[in-house]
C-alpha positions in Angstrom: 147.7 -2.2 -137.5 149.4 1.2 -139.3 150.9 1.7 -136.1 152.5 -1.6 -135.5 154.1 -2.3 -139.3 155.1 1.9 -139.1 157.1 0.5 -135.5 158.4 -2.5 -137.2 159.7 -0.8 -140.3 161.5 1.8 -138.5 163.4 -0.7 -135.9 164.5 -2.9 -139.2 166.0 0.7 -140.8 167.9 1.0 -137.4 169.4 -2.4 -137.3 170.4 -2.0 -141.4 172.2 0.9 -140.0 173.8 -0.8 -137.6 177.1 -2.6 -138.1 177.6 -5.0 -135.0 174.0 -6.0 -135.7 175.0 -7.5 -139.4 178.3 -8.8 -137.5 176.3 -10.9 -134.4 173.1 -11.9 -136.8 174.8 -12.4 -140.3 178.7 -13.4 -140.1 179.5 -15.1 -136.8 176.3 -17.2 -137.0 177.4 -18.2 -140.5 181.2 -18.6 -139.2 180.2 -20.7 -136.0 177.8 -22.7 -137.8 181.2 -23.9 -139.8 183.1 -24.2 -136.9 181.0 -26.3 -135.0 179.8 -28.4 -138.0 183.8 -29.4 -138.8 184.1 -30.3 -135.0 181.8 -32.9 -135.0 182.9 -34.4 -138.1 181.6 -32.5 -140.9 180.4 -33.6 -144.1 181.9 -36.8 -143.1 179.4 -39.9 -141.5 181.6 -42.2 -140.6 181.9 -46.0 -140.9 178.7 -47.7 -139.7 181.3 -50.4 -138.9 183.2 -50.9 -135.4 187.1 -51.4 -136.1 188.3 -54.9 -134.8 192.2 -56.0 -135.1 192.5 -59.3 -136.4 196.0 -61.0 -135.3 195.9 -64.3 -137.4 198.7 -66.8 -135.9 197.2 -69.6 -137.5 196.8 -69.4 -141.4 194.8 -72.4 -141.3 191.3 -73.3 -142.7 189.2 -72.6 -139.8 191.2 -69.1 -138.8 190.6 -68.2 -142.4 186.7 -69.1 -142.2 186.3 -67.3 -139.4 188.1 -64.1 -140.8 185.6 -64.6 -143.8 182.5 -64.4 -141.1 183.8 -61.3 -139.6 184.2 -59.5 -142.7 180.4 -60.3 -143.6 179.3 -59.0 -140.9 177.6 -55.9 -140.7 178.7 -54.5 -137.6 182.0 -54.7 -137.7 185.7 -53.7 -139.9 188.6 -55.5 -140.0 192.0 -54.5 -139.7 194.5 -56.9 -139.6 197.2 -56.7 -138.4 200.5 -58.1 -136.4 199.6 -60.2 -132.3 202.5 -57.5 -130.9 200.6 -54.6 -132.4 196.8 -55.6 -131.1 197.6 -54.1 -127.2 198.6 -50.9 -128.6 196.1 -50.3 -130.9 193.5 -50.7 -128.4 195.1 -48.8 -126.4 195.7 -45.8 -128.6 191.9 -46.4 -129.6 193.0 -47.0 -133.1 190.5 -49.8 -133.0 187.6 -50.6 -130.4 188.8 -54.2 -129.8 191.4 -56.9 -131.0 191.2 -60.4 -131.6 193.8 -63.1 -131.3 193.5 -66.2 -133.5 196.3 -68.3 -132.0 199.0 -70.7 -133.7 197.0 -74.4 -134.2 193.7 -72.8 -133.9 192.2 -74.8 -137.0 194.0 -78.2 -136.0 192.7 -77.7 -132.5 189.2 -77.3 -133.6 189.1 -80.4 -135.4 190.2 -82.3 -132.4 188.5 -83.1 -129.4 191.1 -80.4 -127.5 189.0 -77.6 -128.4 190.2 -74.0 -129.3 190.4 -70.6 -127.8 190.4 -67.6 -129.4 191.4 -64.4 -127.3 189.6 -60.5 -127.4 191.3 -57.8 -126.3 189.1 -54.5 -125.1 188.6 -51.7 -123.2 186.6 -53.0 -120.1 183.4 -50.7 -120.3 183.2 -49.8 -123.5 180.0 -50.5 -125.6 181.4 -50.6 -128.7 183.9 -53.0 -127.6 181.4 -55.2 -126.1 179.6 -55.1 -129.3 182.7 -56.4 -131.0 182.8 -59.4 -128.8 179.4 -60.6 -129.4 180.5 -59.9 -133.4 183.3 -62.4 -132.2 181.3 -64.7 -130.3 178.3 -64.8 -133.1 181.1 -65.8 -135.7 182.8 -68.1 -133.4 179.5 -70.1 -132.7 178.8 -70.2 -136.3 182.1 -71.7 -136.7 181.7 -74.5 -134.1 178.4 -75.2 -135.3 179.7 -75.8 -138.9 182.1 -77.9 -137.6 180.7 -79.5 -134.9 177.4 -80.7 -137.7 180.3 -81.8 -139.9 181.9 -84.1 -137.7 178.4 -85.7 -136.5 177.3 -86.5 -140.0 180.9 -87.8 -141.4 180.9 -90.5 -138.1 177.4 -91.0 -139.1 178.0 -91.6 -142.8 181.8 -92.3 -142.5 181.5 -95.0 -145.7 178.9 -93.0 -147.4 180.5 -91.6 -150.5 179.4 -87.6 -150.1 181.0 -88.0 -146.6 183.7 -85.5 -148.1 181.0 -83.2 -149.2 179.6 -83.3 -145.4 181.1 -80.1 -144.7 179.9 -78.1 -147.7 176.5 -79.2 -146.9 175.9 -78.4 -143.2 177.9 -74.6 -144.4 175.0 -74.2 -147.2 172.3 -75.3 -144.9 173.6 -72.3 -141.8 173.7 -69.9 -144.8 169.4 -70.7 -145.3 169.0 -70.4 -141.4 165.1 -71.6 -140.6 164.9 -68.4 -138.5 166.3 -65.0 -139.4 165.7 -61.7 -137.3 164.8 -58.6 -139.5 166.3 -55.5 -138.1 164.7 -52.1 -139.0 166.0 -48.6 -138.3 164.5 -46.4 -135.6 164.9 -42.9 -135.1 166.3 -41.6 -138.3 165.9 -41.5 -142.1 166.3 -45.4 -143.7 169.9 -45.5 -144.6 170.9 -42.3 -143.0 173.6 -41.5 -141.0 174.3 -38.1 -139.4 176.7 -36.1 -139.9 178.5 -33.0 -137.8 176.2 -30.0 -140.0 172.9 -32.3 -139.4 174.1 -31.8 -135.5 175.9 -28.2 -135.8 173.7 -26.8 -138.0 170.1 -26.6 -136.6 171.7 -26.2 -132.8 173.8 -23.0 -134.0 170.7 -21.7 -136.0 168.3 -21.9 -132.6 171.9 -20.5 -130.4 172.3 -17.2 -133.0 168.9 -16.4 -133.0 168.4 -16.6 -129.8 171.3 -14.2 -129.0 169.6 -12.1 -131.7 167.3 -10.9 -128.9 170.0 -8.8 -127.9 169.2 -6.4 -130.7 165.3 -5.9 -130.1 166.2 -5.9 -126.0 168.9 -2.9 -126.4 166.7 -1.2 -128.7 164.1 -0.9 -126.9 166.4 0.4 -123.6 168.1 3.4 -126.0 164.6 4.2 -126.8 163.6 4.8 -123.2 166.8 6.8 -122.7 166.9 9.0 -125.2 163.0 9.6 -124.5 161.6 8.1 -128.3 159.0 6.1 -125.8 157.4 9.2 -124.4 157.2 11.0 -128.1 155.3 7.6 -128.5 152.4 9.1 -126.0 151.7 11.3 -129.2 150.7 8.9 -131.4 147.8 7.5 -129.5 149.9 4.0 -129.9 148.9 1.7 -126.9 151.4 0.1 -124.8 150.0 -3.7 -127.1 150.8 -2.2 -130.2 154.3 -1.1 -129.9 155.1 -4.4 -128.6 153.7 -5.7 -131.0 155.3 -3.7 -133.5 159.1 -4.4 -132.3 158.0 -7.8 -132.0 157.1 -8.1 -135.7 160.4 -6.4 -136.3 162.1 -8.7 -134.8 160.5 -11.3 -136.6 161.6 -10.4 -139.8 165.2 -9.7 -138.6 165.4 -13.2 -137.4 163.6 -14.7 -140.4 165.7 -13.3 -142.7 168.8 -15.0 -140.2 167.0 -18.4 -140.5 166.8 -18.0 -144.2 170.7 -17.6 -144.8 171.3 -20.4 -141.9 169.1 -23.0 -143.1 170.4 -22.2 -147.3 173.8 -22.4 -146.0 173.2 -25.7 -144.2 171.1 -27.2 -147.1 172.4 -26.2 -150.4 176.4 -25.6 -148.6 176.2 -28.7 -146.2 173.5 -30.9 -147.7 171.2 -30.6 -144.6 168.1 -31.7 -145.6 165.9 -28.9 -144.1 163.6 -29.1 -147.1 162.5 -32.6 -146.3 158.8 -30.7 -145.7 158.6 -26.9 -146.2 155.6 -26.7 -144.4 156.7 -27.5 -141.0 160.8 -26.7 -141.5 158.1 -23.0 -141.7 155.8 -23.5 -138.4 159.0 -24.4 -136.7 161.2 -20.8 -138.4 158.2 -18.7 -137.4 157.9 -20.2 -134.1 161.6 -19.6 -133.4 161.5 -16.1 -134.5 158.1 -15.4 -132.2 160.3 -17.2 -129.0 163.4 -14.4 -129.4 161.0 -11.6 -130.1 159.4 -12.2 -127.2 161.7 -13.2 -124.7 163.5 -10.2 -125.8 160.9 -7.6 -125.5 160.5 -9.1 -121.7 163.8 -8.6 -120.9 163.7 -5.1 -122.0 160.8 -4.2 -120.0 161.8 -5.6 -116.9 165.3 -4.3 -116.6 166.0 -0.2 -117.6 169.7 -0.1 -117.6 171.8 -1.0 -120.6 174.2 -3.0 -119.0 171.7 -5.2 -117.0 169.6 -5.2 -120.1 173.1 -6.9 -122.3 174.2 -9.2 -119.3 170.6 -10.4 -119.1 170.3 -11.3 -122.5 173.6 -12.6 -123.2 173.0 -15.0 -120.2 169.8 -15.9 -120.7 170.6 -16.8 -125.0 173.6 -19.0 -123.9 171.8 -20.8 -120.9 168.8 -21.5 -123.0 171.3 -22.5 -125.9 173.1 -25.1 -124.2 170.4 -26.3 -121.7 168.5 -26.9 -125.2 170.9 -28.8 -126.2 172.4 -26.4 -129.4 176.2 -27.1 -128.5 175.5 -31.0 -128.1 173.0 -33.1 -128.4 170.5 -33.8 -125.9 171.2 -37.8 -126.9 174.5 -37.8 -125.7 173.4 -36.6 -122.1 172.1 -38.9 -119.5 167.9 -39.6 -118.9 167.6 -36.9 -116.0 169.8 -34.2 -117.6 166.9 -34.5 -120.7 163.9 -34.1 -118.9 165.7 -31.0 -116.9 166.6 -29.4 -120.7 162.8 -30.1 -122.3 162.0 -27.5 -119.0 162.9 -25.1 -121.8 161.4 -24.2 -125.0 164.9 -24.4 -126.9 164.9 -28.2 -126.4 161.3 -28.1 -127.9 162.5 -26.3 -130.8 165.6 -28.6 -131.4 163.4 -31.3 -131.4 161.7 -30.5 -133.9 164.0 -29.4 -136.3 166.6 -31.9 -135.6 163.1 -34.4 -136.2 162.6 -32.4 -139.7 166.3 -33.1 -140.9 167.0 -36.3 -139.6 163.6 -38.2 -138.6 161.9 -37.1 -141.7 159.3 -35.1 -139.4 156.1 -33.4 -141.0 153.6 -30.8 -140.1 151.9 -33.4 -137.5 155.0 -34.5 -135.3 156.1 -31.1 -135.0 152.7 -29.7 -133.6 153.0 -31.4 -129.8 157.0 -29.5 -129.2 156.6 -26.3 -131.5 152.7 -25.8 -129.6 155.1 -26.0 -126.3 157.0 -23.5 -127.4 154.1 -21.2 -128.2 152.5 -21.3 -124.8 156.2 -19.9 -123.7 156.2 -17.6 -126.4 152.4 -16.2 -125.3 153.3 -15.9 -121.7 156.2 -14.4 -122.1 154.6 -12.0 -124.7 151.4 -10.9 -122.1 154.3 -10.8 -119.4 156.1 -7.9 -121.6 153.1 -6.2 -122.4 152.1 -6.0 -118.8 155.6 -4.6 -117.7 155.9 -2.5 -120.8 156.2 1.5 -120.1 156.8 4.3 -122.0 159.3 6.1 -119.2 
């Protein structure tokens, strides 16, 4: 074990040394990690509410009372706003859908002409679509009201409440005999996330994974310069100066996490601390992945160049296959199941579980023991091709 932490200790006094280290593991990370996190919207969630145009031509009671339905309802936002602007705001995407409430829209409803109301949207869009069953929900609501109201006052026509027919029927639709709970699935109750809860743990797996550049070139100057064969000396095995790097870089990339993950939660209000215990499995399980992976490249390739285009590949492929630059959610079914081929996926899942699933220590076991069996192979692999010339 004295071999090993002696190894470890003297790769971390190299890489203090070493100014493009504290550049690529320190200040880009923290600079990209802003970058990204702004580009996806930043501290900002957004409306849970779909923008609608409303174009009212009427003015009268039954356009107002269905304006008044729309803006109850949870899914939509109202903007209202001139007929000859609705095309163009659609168009420019200013709002996902317009609605047209014509001129005699109320008097037409009370008569046995019926009414028509019109939607303007993008054909194909979802959220559009969504607006216009908003529409259609408040419409029938509407109709219902007034259909209910004109049954009971033929029915009642001399009754004296016949006037009050109307107020009636609305209080009975707002105490419906059947009501549909909806309940939140997939995220914290109430949360919405934001660019950093995207940005931030995907640029935190991306950086330290390109961190195994350091441990990869370190070990190739080694073998050049001949600190390897000295190595012979020492009686060290081939295990336990693996090992030793490995534990170096460890602490290298543990010490990245640690400004990463404080600069997303106390900078960007990321809640990485939502459980300490597994936001830890799932840091020292991402440190173990990059040392290894990077102590396997350096054993199988023994030129410098091949050693940095290696590394550099392999950190950006695993990075955006994992789904670090976007989320995996936003990609279609068979581009997912291709990605989780990876361990980086496995790793995002989990921490992306941790800051916006509420994730502890038991759903992070199934992806983060993925990632070990990676990490374990990839170790024995390195260990294997490991020589001292």
């Amino acid at each position: 074990m004295r071999y090993i932490w002696t190894l470890a200790a003297k790769d971390l006094l190299q890489t203090r040394r070493d100014r493009m280290a504290a550049l690529f593991t320190f200040i880009l990370p923290t600079a990209f990690t802003v970058f990204f996190g702004l580009l996806m919207g930043g501290l900002s969630s957004g409306s849970e509410r779909i923008p609608l145009a409303v174009a009212d031509g009427d003015g009268g009671v039954a356009a107002r009372k269905l304006v008044s339905l729309l803006e109850s309802s949870p899914l939509v936002e109202l903007k209202m706003i001139d007929a000859a602007a609705v095309d163009k705001a659609v168009d420019d995407e200013q709002v996902a859908a317009g609605l047209l409430i014509p001129a005699g829209f109320s008097a037409s409803l009370d008569s046995d002409v019926g009414a028509r109301l019109t939607v303007v949207r993008v054909l194909g869009s979802t959220g559009s679509q969504s607006v216009e069953e908003a529409v259609r929900a408040a419409a029938d609501r509407l109709a219902s009201e007034r259909l209910a109201a004109a049954v009971a006052v033929r029915t009642v026509e001399d009754s004296p409440r016949a006037a009050q027919v109307g107020e009636i029927v609305s209080g009975l639709l707002e105490r419906p005999a059947l009501t549909i709970a909806a309940k939140e699935s997939g995220s914290k109750a109430g949360q919405i996330p934001r660019g950093f809860d995207q940005s931030s743990p995907g640029m935190l797996v991306n950086w330290v994974m390109f961190s195994l550049l350091t441990v990869a070139t370190g070990l190739v100057m080694e073998r050049k310069t001949g600190a390897l064969r000295r190595l012979l000396g020492t009686h060290a095995s081939r295990s336990q100066v693996i090992a030793g790097k490995a534990l170096a870089m460890l602490i290298l990339t543990m010490l990245q996490q640690v400004l990463l993950i404080g600069l997303g939660q106390f900078a960007f209000g990321v809640d990485y601390l939502s459980d300490p215990p597994a936001l830890l499995m799932t840091m020292v399980t991402l440190s173990a992945l990059a040392s290894c992976l990077g102590l396997l490249i350096a054993t199988v390739f023994r030129s410098e160049q091949a050693v940095i285009a290696t590394t550099v590949i392999a950190s950006m492929v695993l990075s955006a296959l994992g789904g670090a630059w976007f989320p995996l959610e936003v990609t279609g079914p068979g581009f997912s199941r291709i990605a989780h081929l990876v361990p980086t996926s496995w790793l995002l899942d989990a921490l992306r579980g941790i800051v916006l699933k509420g994730w502890g220590v038991p759903e992070v076991l199934l992806p983060l023991g993925v990632v070990w069996a990676f990490s374990l192979a990839f170790f024995a692999l390195a260990v294997w091709r490991f020589r001292f010339e």
